[in-house]
C-alpha positions as CSV (number, residue, x, y, z in Angstrom):
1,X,18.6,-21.6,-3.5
2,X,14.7,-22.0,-3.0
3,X,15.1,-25.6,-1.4
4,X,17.6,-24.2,0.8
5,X,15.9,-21.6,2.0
6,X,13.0,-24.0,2.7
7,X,15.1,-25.5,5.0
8,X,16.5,-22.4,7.3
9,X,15.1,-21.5,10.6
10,X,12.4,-18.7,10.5
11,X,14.8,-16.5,12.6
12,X,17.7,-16.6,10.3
13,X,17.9,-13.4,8.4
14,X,18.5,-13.7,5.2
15,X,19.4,-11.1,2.2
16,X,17.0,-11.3,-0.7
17,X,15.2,-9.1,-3.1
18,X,12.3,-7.3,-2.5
19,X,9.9,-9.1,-4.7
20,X,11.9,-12.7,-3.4
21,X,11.0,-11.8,-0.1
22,X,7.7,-11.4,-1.0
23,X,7.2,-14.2,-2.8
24,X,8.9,-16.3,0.2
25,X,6.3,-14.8,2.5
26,X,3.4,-15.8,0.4
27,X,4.2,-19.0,0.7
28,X,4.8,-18.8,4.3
29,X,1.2,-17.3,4.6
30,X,-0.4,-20.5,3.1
31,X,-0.2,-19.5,-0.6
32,X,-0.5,-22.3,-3.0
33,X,-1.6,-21.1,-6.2
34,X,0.0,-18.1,-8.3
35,X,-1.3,-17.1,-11.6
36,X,0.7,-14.3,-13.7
37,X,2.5,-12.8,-16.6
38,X,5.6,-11.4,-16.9
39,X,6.3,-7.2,-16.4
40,X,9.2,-5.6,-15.1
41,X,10.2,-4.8,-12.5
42,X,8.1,-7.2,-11.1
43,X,9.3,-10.2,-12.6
44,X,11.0,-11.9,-9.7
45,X,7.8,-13.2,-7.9
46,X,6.6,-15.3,-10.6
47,X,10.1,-16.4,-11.4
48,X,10.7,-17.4,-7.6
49,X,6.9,-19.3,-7.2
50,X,7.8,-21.0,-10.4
51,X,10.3,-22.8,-8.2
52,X,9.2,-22.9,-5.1
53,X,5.8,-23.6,-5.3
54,X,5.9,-27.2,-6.4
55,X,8.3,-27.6,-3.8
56,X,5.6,-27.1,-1.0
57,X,2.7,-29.1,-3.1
58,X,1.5,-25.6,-4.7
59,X,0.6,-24.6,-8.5
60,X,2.4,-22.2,-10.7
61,X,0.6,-21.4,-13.8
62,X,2.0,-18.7,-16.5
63,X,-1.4,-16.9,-17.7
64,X,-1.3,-16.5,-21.4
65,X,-2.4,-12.8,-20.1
66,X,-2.7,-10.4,-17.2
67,X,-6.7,-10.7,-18.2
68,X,-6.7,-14.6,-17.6
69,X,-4.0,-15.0,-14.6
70,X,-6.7,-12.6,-12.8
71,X,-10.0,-14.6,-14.0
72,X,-7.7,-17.8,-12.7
73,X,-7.3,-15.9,-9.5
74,X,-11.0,-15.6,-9.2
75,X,-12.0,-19.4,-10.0
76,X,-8.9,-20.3,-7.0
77,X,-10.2,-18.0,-4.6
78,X,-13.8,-19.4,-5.7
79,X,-12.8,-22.9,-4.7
80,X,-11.3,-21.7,-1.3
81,X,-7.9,-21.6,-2.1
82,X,-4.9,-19.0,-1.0
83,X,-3.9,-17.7,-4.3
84,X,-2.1,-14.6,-5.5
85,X,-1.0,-12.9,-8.7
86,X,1.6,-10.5,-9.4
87,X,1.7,-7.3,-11.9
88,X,3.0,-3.7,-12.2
89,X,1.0,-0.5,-13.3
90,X,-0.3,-1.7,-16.9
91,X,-0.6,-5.4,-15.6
92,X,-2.7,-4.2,-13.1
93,X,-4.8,-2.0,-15.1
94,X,-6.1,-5.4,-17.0
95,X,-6.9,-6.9,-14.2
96,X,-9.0,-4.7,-13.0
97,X,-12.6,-6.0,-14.4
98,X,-11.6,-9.1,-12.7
99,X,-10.6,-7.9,-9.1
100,X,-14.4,-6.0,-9.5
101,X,-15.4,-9.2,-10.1
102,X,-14.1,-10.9,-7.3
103,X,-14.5,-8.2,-4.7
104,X,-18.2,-8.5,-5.6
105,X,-18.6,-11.9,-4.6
106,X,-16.7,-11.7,-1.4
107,X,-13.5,-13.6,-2.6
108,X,-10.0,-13.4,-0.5
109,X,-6.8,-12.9,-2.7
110,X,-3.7,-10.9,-2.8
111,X,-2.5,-8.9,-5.4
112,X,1.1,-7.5,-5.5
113,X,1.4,-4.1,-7.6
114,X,5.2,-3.0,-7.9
115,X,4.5,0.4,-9.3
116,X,6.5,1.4,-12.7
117,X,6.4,4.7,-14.8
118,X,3.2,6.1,-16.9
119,X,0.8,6.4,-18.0
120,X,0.6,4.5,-20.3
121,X,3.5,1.9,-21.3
122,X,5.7,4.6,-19.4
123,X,9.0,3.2,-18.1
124,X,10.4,0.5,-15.7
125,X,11.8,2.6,-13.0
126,X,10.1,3.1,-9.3
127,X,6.7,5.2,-9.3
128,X,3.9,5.9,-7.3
129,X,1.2,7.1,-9.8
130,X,-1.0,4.0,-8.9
131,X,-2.2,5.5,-5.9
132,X,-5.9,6.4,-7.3
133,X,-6.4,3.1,-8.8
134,X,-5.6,0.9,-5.9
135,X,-7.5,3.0,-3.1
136,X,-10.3,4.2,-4.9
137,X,-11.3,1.4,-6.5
138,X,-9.6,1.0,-10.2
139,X,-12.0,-1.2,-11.6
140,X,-16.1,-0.3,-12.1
141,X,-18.5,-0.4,-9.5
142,X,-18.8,0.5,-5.5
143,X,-15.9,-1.3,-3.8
144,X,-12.4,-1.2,-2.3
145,X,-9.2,-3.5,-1.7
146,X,-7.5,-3.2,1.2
147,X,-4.3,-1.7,0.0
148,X,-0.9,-1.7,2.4
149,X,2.3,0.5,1.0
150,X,5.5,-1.3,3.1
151,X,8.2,0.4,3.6
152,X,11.2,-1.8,3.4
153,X,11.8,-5.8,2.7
154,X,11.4,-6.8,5.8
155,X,7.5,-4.9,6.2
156,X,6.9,-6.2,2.7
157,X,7.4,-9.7,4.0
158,X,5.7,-9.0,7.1
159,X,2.6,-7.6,5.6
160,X,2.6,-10.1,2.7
161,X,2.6,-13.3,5.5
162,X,-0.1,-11.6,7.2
163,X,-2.4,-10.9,3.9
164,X,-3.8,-14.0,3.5
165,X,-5.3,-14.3,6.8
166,X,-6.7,-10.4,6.2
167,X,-8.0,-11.3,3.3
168,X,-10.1,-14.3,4.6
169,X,-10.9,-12.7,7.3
170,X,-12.6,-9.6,5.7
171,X,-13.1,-11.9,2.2
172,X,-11.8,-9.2,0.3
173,X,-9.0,-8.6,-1.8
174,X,-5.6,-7.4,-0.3
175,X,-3.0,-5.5,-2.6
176,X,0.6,-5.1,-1.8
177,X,1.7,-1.6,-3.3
178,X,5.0,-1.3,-3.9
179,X,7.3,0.2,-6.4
180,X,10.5,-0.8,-8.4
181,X,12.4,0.3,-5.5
182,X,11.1,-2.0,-3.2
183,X,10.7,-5.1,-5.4
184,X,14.4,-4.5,-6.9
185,X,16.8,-3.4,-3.4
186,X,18.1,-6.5,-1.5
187,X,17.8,-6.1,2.5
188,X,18.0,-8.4,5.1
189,X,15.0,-10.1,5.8
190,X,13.9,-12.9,8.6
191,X,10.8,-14.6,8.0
192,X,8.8,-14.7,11.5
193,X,6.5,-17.9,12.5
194,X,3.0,-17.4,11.4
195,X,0.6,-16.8,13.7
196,X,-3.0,-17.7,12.4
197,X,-6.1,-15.9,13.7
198,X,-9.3,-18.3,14.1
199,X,-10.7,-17.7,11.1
200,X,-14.5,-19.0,10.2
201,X,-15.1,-21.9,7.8
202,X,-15.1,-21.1,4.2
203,X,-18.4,-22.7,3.7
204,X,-19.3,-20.5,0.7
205,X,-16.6,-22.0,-1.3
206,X,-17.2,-24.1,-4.6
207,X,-15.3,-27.0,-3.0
208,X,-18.1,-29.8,-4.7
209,X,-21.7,-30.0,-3.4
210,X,-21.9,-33.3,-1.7
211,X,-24.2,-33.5,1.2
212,X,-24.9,-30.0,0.8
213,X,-26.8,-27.8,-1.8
214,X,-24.8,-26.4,-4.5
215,X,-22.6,-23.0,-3.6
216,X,-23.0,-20.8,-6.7
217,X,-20.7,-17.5,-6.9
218,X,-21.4,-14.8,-9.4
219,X,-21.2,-11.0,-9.6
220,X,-24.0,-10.8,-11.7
221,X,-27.7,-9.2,-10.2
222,X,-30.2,-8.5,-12.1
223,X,-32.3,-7.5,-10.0
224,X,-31.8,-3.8,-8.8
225,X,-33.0,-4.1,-4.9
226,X,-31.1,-7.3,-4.5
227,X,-27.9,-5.6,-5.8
228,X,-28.1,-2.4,-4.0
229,X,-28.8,-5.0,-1.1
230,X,-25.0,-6.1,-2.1
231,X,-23.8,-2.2,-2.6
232,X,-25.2,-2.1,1.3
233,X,-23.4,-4.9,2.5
234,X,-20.2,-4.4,1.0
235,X,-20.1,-0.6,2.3
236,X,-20.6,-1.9,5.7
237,X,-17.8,-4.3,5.6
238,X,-15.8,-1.6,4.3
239,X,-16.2,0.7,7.6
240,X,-15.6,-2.1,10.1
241,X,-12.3,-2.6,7.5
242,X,-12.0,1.4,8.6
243,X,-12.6,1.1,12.0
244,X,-10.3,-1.7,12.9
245,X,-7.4,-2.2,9.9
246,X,-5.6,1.5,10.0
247,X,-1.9,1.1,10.3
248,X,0.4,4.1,10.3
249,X,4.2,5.2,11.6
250,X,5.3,8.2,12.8
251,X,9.3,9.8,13.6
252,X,10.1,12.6,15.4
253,X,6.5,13.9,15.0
254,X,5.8,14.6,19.1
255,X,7.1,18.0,19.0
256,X,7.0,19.0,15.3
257,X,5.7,22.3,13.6
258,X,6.0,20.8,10.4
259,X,4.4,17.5,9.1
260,X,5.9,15.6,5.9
261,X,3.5,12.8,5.0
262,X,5.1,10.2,2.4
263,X,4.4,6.4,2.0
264,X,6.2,3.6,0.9
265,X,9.5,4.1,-0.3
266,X,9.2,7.5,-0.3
267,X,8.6,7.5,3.6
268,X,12.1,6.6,3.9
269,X,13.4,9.4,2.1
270,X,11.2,11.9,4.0
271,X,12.9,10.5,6.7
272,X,16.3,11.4,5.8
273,X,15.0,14.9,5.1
274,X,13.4,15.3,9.0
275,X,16.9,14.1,10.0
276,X,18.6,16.8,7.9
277,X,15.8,19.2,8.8
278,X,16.3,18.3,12.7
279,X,19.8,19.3,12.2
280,X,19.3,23.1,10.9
281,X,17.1,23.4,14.0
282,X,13.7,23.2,12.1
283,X,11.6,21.0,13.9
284,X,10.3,18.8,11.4
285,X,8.3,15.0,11.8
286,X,7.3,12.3,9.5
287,X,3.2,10.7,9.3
288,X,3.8,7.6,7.0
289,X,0.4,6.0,6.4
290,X,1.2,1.7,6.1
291,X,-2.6,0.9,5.3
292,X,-3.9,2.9,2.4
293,X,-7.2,1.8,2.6
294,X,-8.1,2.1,4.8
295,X,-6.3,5.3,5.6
296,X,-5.5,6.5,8.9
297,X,-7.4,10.1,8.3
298,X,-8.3,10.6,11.8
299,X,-5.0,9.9,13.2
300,X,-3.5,12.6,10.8
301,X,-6.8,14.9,11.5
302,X,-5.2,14.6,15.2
303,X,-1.7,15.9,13.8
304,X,-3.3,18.5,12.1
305,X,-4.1,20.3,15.6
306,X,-0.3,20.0,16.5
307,X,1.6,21.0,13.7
308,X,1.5,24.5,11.5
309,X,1.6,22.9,8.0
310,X,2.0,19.2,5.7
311,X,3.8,18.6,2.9
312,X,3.0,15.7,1.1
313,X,6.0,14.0,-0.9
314,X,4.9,11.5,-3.2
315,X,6.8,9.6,-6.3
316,X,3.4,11.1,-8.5
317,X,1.9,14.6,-9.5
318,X,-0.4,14.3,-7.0
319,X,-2.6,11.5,-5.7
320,X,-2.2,11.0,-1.8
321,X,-2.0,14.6,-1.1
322,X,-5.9,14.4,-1.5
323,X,-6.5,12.2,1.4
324,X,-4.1,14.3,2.9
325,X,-6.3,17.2,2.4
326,X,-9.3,15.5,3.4
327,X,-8.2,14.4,6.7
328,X,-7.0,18.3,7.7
329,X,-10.4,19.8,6.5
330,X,-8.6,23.1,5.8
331,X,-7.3,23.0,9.4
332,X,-3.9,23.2,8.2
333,X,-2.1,24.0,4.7
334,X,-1.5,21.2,3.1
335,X,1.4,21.3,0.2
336,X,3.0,19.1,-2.0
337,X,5.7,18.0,-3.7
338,X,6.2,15.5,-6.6
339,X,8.4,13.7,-9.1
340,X,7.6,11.6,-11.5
341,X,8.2,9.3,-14.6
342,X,10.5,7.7,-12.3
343,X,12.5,10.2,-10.9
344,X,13.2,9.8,-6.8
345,X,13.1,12.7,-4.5
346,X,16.3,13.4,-2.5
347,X,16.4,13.9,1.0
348,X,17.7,17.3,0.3
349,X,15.1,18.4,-2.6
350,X,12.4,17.7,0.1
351,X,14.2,19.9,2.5
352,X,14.4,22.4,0.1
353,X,10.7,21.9,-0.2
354,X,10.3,22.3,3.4
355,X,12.1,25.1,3.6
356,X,10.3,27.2,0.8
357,X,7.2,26.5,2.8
358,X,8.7,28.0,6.4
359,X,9.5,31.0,4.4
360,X,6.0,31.4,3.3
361,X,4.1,30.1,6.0
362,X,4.1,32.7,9.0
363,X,3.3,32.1,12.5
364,X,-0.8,32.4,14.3
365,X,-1.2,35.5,15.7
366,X,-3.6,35.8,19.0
367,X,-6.4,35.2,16.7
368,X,-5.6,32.5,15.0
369,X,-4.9,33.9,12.1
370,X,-1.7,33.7,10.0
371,X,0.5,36.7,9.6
372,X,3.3,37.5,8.0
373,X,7.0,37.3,9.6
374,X,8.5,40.2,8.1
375,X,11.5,40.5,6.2
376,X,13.7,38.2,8.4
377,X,15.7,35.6,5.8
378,X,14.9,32.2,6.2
379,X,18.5,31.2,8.0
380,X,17.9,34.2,10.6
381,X,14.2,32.2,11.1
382,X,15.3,29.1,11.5
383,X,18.4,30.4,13.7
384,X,15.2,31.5,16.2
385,X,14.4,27.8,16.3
386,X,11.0,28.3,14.2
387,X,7.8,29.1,16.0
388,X,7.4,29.7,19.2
């Protein structure tokens, strides 16, 4: 199947897994090293770079553990190479000294998350209660991945391809953040010529020291000005990553009153729930955020002065709904609404949601202030068309 896949036309869609499709697109964005472990649901992308990598000259290594496939990572990206590694939620939690590690010294890599259950050992179905750790920095010390949550195969593969250049662009680490969802569903999926930026030399990279003095890598700084010096630079290179990386969607937001805000997965059931919002006349629009770090909070901030309230929908008791908050600064109430341990929102529970909130939220008066809209039932409300 991998050789003859090889062998297709870019254009040609194809149906594949999830996590196939994203271990396709790796390889179509130059990847030629991959270092994991096995977790589920996951487990597809090391099985399908197992076979295809040696196929296009690459290595596949099985780690003995999540803690050495990520300190392989880090000697890979060392040396200059495209390399990735593959986990879900407690995978990713032992990896995390190592990605402070290499986002310390400036090293490009992706890292794919497909999000399970927990805490803890938790279960294998589709979560997103790895929010915090991926955009906030899981590991120790002052840093940040860049951190995309796709939406469907097809953006998984899109994103995926277009990491590796991010990533040595920025020399940072990229993570993919999916959940079980994503890595299990089969969609079509074309994978799209490759279209390399110019992209400096990697002159830093441990590639042997002849005719030139020796490139030495390390985290490690003893001295306390010269590693605040770091703390300084890295910050910096994290607000240019602000100023030019945000990515977001929107649908049916242009004339909304209400705001749902959902990522990933979960965008796409919000969606369902604006359609079937849209249909009892409440005029309802979807924000889905695709770069998590950066996230886009001024674009939202700029929602905020169009709509009347958000509600954040997120596979988790409550992680995004924070940024959420921070981008409305109180303009706007900002609620939320959650499962978890690997229970998926319907369309309809979100509506529901929405729909609890129009009966509590009221309409400005001349003031600005919110006021009450009397005893009117909810269908007479929306029968009105909303506010006006």
């Amino acid at each position: 199947m991998a050789g003859g896949l090889a062998n297709k036309a870019s254009t040609d869609k194809v149906l594949m897994k999830g996590n196939e499709a994203i271990a396709e697109a790796a390889i179509r964005g130059g990847c030629r090293f991959f270092f994991g472990y096995p977790i589920t649901p996951q487990n597809e992308i090391p099985e399908y770079m197992s076979r295809r990598l040696p196929e296009v000259g690459g290595v596949y290594l099985q780690a003995e553990s999540e803690v050495a496939a990520i300190n392989m990572v880090y000697g890979a990206a060392a040396a200059g190479a495209r390399v990735m590694t593959s986990s879900s939620s407690p995978g990713i939690s032992l990896k995390q000294e190592g990605l402070s590690y290499i986002a310390a010294c400036e090293l490009p890599c992706v890292v794919v998350n497909m999000m399970r259950g927990g805490p803890g050992l938790g279960g294998i179905q589709p979560s997103q209660s790895d929010y915090f750790q991926a955009t906030k920095g899981g590991g120790h010390g002052d840093y940040h991945l860049i951190v995309f949550g796709p939406a469907s195969v097809q953006e998984a593969a899109d994103i995926t391809c277009e990491a590796f250049s991010i990533a040595d662009y920025y020399r940072n680490p990229v993570m993919i953040l999916g959940d079980g969802a994503l890595g299990q569903m089969m969609e079509p999926v074309e994978f799209r010529p490759v279209e390399e930026p110019e992209l400096p030399p990697k002159t830093w990279a441990t590639t042997g020291a002849r005719g030139r003095r020796p490139n030495i890598i390390t985290s490690l700084e003893l001295e306390p000005a010269l590693l605040e010096e770091l703390n300084r630079r890295l910050a910096a290179k994290y607000e240019k990553i602000k100023r030019e990386l945000v990515r977001f969607d929107t649908y049916k937001l242009e004339d909304a009153h209400w705001a749902i805000v959902a990522y990933g997965m979960m965008a796409r059931v919000a969606r369902a729930a604006v359609d079937k919002a849209r249909a009892r006349g409440i005029r309802a629009g979807l924000f889905r955020p695709i770069s998590l770090f950066p996230f886009p909070y001024d674009s939202l901030a700029r929602v905020a002065e169009q709509v009347r309230a958000f509600l954040t929908v997120e596979m988790s008791m409550g992680q995004m709904v924070e940024d959420v908050k921070l981008a409305v600064l109180g303009k706007r109430p900002v609620h939320f609404y959650g499962r978890t341990g690997g229970v998926v929102p319907t369309a309809q529970e979100i509506l529901q949601a929405l729909e609890r909130i129009i009966q509590n939220e009221a309409p400005q008066n001349a003031n600005g202030a919110w006021q009450k809209e009397g005893d009117a039932g909810a269908e007479g409300f929306w029968a009105t068309g909303g506010f006006n």
